[in-house]
C-alpha positions as CSV (number, residue, x, y, z in Angstrom):
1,X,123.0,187.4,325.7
2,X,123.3,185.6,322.3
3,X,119.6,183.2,321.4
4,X,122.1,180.5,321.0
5,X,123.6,180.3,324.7
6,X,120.0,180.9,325.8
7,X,119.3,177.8,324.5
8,X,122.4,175.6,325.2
9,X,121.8,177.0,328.7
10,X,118.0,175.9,329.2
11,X,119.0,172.4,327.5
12,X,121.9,171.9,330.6
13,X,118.9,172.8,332.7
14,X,116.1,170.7,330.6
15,X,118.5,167.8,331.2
16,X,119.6,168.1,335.0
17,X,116.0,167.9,335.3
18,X,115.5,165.2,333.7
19,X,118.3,163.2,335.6
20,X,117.0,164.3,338.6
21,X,113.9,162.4,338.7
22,X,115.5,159.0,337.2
23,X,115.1,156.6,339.8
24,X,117.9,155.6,341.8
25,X,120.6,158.2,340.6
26,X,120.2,159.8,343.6
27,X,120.0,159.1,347.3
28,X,116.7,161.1,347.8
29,X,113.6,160.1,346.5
30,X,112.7,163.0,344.2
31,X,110.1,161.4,342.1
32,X,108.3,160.9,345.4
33,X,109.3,164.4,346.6
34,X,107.4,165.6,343.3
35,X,103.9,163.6,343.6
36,X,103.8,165.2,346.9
37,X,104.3,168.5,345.8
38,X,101.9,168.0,342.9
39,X,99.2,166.7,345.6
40,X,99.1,170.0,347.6
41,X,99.4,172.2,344.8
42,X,97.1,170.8,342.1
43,X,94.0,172.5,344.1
44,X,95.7,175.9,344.2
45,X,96.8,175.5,340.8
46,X,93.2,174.7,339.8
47,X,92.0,177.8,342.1
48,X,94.0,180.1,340.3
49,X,93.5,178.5,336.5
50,X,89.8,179.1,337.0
51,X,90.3,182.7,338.4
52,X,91.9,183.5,335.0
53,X,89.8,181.9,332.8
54,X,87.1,184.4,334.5
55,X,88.8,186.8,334.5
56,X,89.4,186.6,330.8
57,X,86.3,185.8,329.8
58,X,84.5,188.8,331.9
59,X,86.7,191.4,329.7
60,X,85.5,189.7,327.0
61,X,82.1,189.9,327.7
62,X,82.8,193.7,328.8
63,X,84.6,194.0,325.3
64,X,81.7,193.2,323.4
65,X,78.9,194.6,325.6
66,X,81.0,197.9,324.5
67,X,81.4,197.2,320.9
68,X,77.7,196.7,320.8
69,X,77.2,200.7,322.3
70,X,79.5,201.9,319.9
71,X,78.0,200.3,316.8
72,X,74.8,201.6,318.4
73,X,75.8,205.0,318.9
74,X,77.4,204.9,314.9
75,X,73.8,203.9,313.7
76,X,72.1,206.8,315.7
């Protein structure tokens, strides 16, 4: 698929969501709909945001703690 309708598509999408959550276009109450959802996922979210970070950041450490040997084991 052409970049072009890639983007003309996710615009059509960018702005459906957008109307959806304009107050009193539509019957339901979304905006209300999405604080809830926010509510009981922002913990998980944080849970798993964390998890990566330390993830990340434990290769890293394992990265350089290997680096270090191998500069090591050139100077030997």
């Amino acid at each position: 698929m052409h970049p072009a309708v890639k983007l003309i598509i996710g615009l059509i999408i960018f702005v459906a969501g957008i109307y959806w959550y304009i107050p009193g276009k539509l019957p339901l109450n979304a905006l209300g709909s999405l604080v809830t959802v926010f509510v009981g996922v922002f913990g998980l979210l944080l849970i798993f945001i964390g998890l990566i970070v330390a993830w990340i950041e434990y290769e890293d450490l394992k990265w350089e703690r290997r680096e270090k040997r191998e500069k090591a084991k050139e100077k030997k």
